[in-house]
N, C-alpha and C positions, 0 to 999 in steps of 0.2 A: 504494500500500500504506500509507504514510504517512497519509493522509488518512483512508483509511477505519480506521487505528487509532483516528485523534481521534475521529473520529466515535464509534468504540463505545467511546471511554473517558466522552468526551462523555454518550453515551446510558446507559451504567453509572450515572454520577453522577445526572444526571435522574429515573433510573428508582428509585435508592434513595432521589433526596432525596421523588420522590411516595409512594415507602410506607415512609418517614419521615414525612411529613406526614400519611398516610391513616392512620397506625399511630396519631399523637397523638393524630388526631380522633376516635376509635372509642373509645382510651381515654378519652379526656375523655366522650364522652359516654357511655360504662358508670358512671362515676365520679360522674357528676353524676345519671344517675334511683338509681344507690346511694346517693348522699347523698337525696337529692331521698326518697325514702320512709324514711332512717333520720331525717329531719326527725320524719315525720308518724305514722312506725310505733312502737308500742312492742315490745319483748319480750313473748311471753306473761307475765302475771301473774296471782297465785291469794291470795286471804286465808292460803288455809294455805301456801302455800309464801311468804311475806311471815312467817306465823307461826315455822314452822321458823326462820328466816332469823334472827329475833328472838331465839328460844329460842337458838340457838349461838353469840353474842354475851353471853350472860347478861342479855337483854333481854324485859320482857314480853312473851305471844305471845297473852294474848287481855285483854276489856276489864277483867275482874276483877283480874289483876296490876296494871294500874292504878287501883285499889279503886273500879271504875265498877258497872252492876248490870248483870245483862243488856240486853242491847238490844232494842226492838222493830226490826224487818227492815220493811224498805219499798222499794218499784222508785217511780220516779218518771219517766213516759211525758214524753220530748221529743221525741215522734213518729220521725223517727226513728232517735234512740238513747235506751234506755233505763238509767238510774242505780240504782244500789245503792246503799240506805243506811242508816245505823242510827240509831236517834233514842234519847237517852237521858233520861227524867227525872226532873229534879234532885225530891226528894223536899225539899228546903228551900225551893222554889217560889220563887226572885229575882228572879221576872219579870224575866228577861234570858235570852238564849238566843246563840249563837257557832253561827256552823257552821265547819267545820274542812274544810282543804283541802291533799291532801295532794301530795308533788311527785314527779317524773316513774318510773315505774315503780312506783310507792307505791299503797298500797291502804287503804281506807278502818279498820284494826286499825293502822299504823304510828304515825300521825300524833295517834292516840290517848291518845298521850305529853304529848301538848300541852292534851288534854281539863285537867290538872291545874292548870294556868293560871286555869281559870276556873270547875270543879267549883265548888269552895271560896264560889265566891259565890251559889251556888246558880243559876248559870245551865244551861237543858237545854242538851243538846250533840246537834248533829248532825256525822255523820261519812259519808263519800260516797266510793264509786269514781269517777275524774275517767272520763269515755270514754274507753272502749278502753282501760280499766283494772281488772284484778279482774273483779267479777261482772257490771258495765256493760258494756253494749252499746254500739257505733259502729265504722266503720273507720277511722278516724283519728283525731289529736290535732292540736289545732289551736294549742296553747301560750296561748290564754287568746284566741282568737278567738269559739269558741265557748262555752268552758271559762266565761267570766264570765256570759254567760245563764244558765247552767246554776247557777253560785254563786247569782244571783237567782232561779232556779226552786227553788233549796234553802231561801233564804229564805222565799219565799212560802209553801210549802210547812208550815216552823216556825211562819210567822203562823196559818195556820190549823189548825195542832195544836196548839199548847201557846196560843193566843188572847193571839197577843204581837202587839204592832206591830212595825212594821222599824226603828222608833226604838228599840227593847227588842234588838236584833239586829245581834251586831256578825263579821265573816268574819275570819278566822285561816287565812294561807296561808303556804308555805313552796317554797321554789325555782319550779319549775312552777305550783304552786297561788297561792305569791305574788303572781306575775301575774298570771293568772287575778283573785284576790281585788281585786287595784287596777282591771284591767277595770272589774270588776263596778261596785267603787265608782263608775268615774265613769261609771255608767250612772243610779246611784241615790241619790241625795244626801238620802236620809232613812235610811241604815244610822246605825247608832249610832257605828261606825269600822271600819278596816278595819287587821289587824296585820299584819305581812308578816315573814317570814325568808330573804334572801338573793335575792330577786327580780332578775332583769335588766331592762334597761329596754327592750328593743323584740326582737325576732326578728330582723332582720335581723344586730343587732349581739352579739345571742350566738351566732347561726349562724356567723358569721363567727371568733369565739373560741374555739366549740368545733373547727372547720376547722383553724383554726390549730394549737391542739391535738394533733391527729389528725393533719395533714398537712404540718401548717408553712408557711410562703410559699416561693416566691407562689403555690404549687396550691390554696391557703384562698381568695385573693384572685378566682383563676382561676375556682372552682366555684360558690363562697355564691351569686351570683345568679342562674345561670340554675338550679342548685338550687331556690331558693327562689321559684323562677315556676314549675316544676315541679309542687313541692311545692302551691303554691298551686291549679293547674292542678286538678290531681287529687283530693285533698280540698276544692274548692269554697270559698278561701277566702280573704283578702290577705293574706300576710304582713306587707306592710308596712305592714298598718291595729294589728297586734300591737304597742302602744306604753302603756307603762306610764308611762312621760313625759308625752305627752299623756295618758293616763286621770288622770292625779292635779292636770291642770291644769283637767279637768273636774268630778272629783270636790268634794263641800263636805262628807264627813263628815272626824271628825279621825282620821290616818295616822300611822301606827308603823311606822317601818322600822329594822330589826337586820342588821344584818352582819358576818359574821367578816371580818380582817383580812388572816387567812391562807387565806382559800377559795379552792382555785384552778382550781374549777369555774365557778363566777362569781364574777368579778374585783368586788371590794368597790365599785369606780369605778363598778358598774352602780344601785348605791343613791343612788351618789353625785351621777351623774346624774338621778335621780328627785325627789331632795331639793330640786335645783337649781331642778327647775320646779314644786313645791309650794307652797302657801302655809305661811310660815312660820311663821302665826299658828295653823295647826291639824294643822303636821305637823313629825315629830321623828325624828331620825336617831340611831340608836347605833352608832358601828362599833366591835368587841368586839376586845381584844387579846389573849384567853384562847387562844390558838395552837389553835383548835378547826375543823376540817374543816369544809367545805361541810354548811350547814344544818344544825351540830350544837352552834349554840352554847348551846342549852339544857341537850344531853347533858353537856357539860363542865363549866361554872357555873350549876346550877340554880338556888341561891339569889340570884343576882347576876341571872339572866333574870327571875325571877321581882319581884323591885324592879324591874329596868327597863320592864316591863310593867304594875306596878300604881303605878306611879308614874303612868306617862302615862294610865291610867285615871282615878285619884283627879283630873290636874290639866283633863285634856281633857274627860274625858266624868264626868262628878262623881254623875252621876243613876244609875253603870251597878251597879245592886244593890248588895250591902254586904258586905267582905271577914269 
């Protein structure tokens, strides 16, 4: 009697420590294709409901609040996904053109805000839903895998609308878009430059901060990577080629990077890391102490954004139209 008690106390333990374990694994792997497509998936988003969004902040909600003109509307075919976008032009003709890029869940009316930076010099502005954003086509976001072709399909695009060279053309990105925009750069080393606001330096290592975030250790530590082969897996693409790092050790145009100090969406250290492998002869770091949120440090000190911007215009790129 004895023995056959051990036994099924024995067999008790066994039997919960395997659906203990079977119980982990099930979670873990629910957890990880959840992570794994909120990688690659955005929220639906809409111009007008980004509009709305704007308007209840006491914030512009179309381009004329921003004292822009109408837009001409244009789809631009990347076989297959197709972009929405608006081309504005500058009626002071500065033979200089920016495209703008805007950050993750953002739509091509937000980032708009930014158009003001560079109106003034009479540069045209192009503005764009990133994929799988707004009125753009694609099922996935790739966080500047594919995002940066796309930045140079927006260029090309300028060069032959408004009859600029890409040396006349310079990208303006912010969180998502940021990256994206440094991609791009180091694919094209004839941009005029490339601005960035609050950029991280690779996918893997903001995957893993925002995890942390969200989950904390060590279930962050546990999931980011078979996450992010997942991720990769299913939208057709390497995360780990996602490196802002390396894009800016390829890149030769001159690089502007800005970052709040207080972002605690991405950690300031992800500029900082970018910096690091830049050349320092054509690339220049601000990190902002103006206690301003994640990629809002324009919204806080405008006039103080607006120096740190045409500063590095006037010393970097000295040709780029006239304020």
């Amino acid at each position: 009697m004895r023995g056959k008690t051990t036994y099924s106390v024995k067999g008790w333990a066994l039997w919960t420590l395997t659906l203990f374990i079977s119980s982990c694994l099930v979670l873990d792997i629910v957890l990880t294709v959840w992570a794994s497509r909120a990688i690659i998936s955005v929220p639906p988003n809409t111009v007008e409901s980004e509009a709305a969004f704007l308007a209840s902040i006491g914030r512009p909600d179309s381009p004329a609040g921003w004292g822009l003109p109408d837009p001409e509307s244009f789809t631009l075919d990347r076989g297959v996904v197709q972009l929405a976008g608006w081309y504005f032009d500058n009626p002071a003709d500065g033979g200089c053109g920016v495209v703008l890029l805007h950050g993750r869940g953002g739509t091509r009316l937000g980032i708009l805000d930014y158009a003001r930076l560079f109106w003034p010099r009479g540069c045209d502005i192009v503005s764009y839903d990133a994929r799988q954003h707004g009125d753009s086509r694609g099922a996935y976001g790739t966080f500047g895998f594919y995002e940066g072709g796309d930045a140079l399909a927006m260029v090309d695009w300028l060069v032959a609308r408004a009859g600029l060279a890409r040396g006349d053309i310079g990208l303006f990105g912010v969180s998502y878009g940021a990256t994206s925009s440094l991609m791009a750069a180091g694919e094209a080393p004839d941009l005029a430059f490339a601005a960035v606001d609050s950029a991280f330096s690779d996918l893997p290592t903001i995957a893993h901060d925002r995890g942390e975030q969200a989950f904390g250790e060590p279930l962050a530590s546990v999931l980011w990577m078979p996450s992010l082969w997942l991720a990769g897996r299913v939208a057709g693409f390497d995360p780990w080629a996602v490196s802002a790092v390396e894009a800016v050790q390829r890149a030769r145009s001159p690089i502007l990077l800005i970052h709040s100090l207080t972002d605690d969406t991405i950690y300031y250290q992800h500029s900082e890391r970018i910096y690091a492998a830049c050349d320092p002869a054509r690339c220049v770091l601000h990190l902002t102490d103006w206690g301003a949120p994640h990629g809002d440090s324009w919204g806080t000190r405008p006039e103080a954004y607006q120096a740190l911007v045409d500063a590095f215009l006037d010393e970097y790129v000295p040709g780029f139209a006239e304020r």
